[in-house]
C-alpha positions in Angstrom: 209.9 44.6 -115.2 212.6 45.6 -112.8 216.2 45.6 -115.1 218.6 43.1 -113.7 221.4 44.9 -111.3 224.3 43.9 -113.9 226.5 42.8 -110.3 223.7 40.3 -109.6 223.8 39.0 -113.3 227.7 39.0 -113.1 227.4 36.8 -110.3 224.6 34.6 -111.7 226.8 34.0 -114.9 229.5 33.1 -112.7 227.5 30.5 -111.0 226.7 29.0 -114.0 230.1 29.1 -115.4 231.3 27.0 -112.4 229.0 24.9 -112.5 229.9 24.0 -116.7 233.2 23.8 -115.6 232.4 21.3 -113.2 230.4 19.2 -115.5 233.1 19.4 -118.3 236.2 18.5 -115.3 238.4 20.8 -117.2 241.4 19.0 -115.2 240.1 15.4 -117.2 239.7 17.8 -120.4 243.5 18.7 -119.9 244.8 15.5 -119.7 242.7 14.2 -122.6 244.6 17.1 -124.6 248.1 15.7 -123.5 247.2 11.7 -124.4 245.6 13.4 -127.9 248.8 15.8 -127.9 251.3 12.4 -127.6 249.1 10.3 -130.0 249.1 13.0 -132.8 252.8 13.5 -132.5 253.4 9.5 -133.5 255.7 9.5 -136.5 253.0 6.8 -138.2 249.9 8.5 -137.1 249.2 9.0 -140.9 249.4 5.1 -141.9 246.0 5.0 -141.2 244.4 8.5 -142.6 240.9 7.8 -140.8 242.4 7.2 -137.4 244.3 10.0 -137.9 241.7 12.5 -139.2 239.5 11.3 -135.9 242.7 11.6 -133.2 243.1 15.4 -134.7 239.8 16.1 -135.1 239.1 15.0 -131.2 242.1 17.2 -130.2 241.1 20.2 -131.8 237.6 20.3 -130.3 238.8 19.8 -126.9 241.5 22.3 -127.2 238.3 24.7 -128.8 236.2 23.6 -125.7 238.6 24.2 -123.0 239.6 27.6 -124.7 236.2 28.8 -124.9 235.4 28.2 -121.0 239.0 29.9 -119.9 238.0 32.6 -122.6 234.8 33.2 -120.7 236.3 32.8 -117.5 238.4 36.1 -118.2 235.7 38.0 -119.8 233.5 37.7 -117.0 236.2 38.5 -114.9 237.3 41.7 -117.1 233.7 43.0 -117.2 233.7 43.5 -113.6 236.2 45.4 -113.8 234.8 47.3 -116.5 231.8 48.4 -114.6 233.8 49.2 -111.6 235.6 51.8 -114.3 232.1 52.8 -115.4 231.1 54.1 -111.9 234.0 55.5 -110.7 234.5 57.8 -113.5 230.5 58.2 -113.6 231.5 57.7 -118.0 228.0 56.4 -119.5 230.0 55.3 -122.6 232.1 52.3 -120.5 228.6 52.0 -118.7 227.2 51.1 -122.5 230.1 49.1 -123.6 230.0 46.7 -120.1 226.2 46.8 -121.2 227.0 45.4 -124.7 229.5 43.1 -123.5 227.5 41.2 -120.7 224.8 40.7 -123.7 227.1 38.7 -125.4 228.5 37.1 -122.5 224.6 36.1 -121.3 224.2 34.3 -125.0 227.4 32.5 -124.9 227.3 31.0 -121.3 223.9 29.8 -122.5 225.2 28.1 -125.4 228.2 26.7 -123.5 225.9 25.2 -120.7 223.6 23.7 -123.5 226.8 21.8 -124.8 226.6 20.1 -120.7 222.9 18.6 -121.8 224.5 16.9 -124.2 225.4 13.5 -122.3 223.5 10.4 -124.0 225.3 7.6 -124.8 226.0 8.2 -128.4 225.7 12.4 -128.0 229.3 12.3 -128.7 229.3 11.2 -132.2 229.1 12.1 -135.5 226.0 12.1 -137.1 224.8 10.4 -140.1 221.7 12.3 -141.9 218.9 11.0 -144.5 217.0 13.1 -146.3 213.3 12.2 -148.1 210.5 14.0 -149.7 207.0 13.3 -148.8 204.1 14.9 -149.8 203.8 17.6 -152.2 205.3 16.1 -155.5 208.3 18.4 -157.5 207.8 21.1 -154.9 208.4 18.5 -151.8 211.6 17.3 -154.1 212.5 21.1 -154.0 211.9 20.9 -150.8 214.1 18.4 -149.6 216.9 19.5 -151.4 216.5 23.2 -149.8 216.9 21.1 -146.5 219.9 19.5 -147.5 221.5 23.3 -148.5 220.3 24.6 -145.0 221.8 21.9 -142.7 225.3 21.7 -145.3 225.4 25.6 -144.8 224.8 25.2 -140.9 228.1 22.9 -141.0 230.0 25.0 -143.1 229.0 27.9 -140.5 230.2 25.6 -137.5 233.3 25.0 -139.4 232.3 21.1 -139.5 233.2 18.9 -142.7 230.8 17.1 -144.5 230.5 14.0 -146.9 227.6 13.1 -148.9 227.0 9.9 -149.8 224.6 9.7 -152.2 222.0 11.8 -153.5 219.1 10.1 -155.6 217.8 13.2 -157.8 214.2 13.8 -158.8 213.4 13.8 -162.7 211.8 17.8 -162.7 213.7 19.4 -159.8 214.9 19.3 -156.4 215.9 15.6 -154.7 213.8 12.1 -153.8 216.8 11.7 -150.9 220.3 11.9 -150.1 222.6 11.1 -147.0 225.8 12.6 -146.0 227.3 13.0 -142.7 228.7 15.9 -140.1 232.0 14.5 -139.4 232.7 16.8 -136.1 232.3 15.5 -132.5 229.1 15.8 -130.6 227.3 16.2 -134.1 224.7 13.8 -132.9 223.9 15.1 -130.0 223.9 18.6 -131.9 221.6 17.2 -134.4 219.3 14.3 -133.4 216.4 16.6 -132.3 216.4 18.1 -136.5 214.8 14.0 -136.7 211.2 14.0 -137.7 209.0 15.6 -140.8 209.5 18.9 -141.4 206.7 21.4 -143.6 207.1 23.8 -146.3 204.3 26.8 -147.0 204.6 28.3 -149.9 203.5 29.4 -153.5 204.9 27.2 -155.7 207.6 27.9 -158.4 206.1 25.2 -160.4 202.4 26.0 -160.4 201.9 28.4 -163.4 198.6 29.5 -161.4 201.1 30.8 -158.4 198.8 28.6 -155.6 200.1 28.2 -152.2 201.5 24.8 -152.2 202.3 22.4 -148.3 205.3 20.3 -149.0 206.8 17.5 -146.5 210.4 16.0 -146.4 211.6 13.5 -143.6 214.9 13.9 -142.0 216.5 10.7 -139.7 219.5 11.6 -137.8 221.6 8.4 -136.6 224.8 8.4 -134.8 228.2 7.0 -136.8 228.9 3.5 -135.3 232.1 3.3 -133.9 234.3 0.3 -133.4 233.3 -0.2 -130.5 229.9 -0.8 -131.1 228.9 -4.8 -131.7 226.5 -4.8 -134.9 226.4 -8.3 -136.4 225.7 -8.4 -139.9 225.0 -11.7 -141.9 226.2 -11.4 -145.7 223.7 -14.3 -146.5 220.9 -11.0 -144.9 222.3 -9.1 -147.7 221.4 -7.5 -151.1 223.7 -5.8 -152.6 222.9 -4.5 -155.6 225.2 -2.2 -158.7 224.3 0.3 -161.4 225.8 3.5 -162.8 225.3 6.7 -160.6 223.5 9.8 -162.0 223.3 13.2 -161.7 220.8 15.8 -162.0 218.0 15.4 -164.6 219.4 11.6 -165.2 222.7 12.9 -166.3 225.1 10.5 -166.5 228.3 11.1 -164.2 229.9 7.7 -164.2 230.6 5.5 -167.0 231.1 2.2 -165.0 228.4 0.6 -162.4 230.0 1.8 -159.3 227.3 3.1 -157.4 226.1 0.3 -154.7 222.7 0.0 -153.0 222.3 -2.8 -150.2 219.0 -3.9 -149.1 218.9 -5.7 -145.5 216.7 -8.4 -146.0 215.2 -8.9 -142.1 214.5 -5.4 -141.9 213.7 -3.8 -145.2 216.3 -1.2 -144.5 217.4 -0.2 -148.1 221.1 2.1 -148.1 223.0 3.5 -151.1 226.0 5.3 -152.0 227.3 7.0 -155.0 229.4 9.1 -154.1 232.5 7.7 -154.8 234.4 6.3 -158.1 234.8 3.0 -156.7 232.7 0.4 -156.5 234.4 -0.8 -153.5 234.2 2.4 -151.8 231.0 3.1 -152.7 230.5 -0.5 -150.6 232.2 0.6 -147.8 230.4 3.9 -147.2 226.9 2.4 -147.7 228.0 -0.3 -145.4 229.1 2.5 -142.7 225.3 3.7 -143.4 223.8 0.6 -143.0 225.3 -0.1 -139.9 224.8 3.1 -138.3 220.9 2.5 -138.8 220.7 -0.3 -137.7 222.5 0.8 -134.1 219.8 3.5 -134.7 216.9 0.5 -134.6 218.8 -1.2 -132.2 218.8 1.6 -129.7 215.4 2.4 -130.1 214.1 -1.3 -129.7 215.9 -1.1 -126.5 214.6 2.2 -125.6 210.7 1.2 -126.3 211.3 -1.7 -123.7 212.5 0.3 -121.1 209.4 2.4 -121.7 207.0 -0.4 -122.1 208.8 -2.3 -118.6 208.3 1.4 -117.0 204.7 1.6 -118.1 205.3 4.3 -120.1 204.2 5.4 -123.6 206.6 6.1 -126.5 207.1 9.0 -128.4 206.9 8.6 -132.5 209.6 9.5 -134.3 208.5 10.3 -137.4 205.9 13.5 -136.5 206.0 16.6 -137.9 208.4 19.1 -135.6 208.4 22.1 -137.5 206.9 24.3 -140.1 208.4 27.2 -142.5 205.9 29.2 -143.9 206.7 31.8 -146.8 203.4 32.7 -147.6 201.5 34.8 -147.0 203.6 35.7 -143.6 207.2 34.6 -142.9 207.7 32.7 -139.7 209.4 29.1 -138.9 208.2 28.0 -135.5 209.0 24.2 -134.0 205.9 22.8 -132.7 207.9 21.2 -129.7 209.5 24.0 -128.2 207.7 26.8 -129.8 211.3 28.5 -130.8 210.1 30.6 -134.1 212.0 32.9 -136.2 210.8 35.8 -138.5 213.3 35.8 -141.2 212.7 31.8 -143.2 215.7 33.1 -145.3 218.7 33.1 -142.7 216.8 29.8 -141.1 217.2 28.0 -144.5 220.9 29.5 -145.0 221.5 27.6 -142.0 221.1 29.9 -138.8 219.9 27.3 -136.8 221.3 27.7 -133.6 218.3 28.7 -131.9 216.1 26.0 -132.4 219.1 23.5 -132.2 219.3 24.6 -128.6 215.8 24.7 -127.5 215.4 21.3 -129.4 218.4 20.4 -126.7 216.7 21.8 -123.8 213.6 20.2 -124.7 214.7 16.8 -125.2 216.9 16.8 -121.9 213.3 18.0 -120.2 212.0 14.9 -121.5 214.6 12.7 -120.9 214.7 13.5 -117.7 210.9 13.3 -117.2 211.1 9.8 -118.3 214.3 8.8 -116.0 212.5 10.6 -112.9 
């Protein structure tokens, strides 16, 4: 295969550029900076710490986005330049450095322009995440808790906070569930195509015969529900149940029942946090789960009639998207979009960028199948 003329390339890039900068409307990005700018300048801003957190929080990811496209805007403009250098002084080093440099430009335009597919009507929030073993006993509770490290890690590398709010512990090892969420914008949108069954191949650390073990945990990715969302809840539909929380091995952590679990009685859905010391936090943060599951059903109700009133059929949810195999090769491939990687390791330490995008790329395809 022919190598690309790097002036073509430069001008392909460019292109594209323009046309992210177009979707973004980096004039309407401005302005929201100024509004954000004004509101996180109020004297009061910090009477109400959760407001606050999201007004700041907003501010500096636009002020990140809008960097990163002028930042791109001037390297593409400076690597020009740096070929023209190459080739009028005929110097193959400059030559390799403009070589090295458009490589990295190539991998970040393509992750900026990802970030454009993400407009769905709840892309732009945080994401709420529920963790649950399946099949495969202690090593699917091992399993699901080596989940949990991976997509914590993945946050940590993004720079993205995270809150758990409650982990229920198996009695050998590992974890029946937890949920915590990624409280940075667009986390949803980031995230929602992790939602589905995910498989472990292995040889089991807890067969004493070393056999090769298949493990399954679930992972559900909802969005936050904002206040602007209309979710009617009827305290007569409610459980709510208390008890002391727990820690690993049934290790006590809390000497009082503040731990609170909430069943939904019309829809089965069961939440639970014990995360925090109070009881009437703990309430409040299972409350802020329940709620953003049942948007979750909501939204997906809605979604199957439009597909049913379109003739079309529905996608489950709940398959099995992708499978890490340790043994006796290494390779994690996603059965959707057929990304794969050859090193499990950095994939379970949370270098997951790759199969988050073709996950994005993927879903848009469909999406845009269905809306055709």
């Amino acid at each position: 295969m022919a190598a690309i003329d790097p002036a073509e390339e430069i001008s392909e890039l460019t292109g594209t550029l323009k046309g992210i900068q177009d979707v973004l409307d980096l004039d309407v990005m401005r302005k929201q900076i100024a509004e954000l700018e004004e509101q996180a300048a109020a004297p009061d801003l910090w009477n109400d710490p959760e407001q606050a957190q999201k007004v700041t929080s907003k501010l500096s990811h636009i002020q990140g986005e809008l960097n990163r496209v002028e930042n791109l805007v001037r390297r593409l403009e400076d690597i020009g330049v740096l070929y023209e250098l190459a080739e009028a002084e005929d110097d193959a080093e400059t030559r390799e450095e403009a070589g090295r440099e458009l490589t990295h430009l190539r991998t970040d335009v393509n992750a900026l322009e990802v970030r454009t597919l993400l407009s769905g009507p709840y892309d732009a929030r945080e994401a709420l995440i529920t963790i649950n073993s399946q099949a495969g006993g202690v090593d699917a509770a091992d399993w699901a808790q080596m989940l949990l490290r991976m997509y914590l890690r993945w946050a940590e590398r993004k720079g993205h906070s995270t809150e758990i709010y409650d982990t229920s512990y198996a009695e050998e090892a590992g974890i029946k569930s937890a949920t915590f969420v990624v409280k940075a914008p667009y986390a949803y949108g980031t995230l929602r195509g992790e939602h589905g069954t995910h498989r472990l191949v292995r040889i089991s650390p807890f067969d004493n015969q070393g056999r090769r073990q298949t493990s399954f945990a679930g992972v559900d990715v909802v969005p936050v529900v904002e206040q602007t969302d209309h979710i009617d809840i009827v305290e007569d539909d409610l459980r709510i149940d208390v008890y002391r929380s727990s820690g690993p091995g049934g290790q006590g952590v809390n000497t009082t029942d503040s731990a609170v679990r909430i069943t939904h009685l019309p829809t089965g859905i069961v939440v639970s946090c014990q995360n925090e010391r109070s009881q009437l936090q703990n309430r409040a943060s299972a409350m802020t789960v329940l709620q953003a599951k049942l948007l979750e059903r909501k939204r997906r109700e809605e979604a199957e009639k439009m597909s049913e009133l379109r003739g079309e059929s529905t996608t489950s949810w709940g398959t099995q998207i992708r499978n890490y195999v340790l043994h006796p090769y290494q390779i994690v491939k996603d059965l959707r979009t057929s990304v794969e990687a050859g090193n499990p390791s950095a994939v379970l330490d949370g270098d997951l960028d790759d199969f988050i995008e073709g996950e994005i790329r993927w879903t848009r395809r469909i999406e845009s199948g269905a809306a055709g």
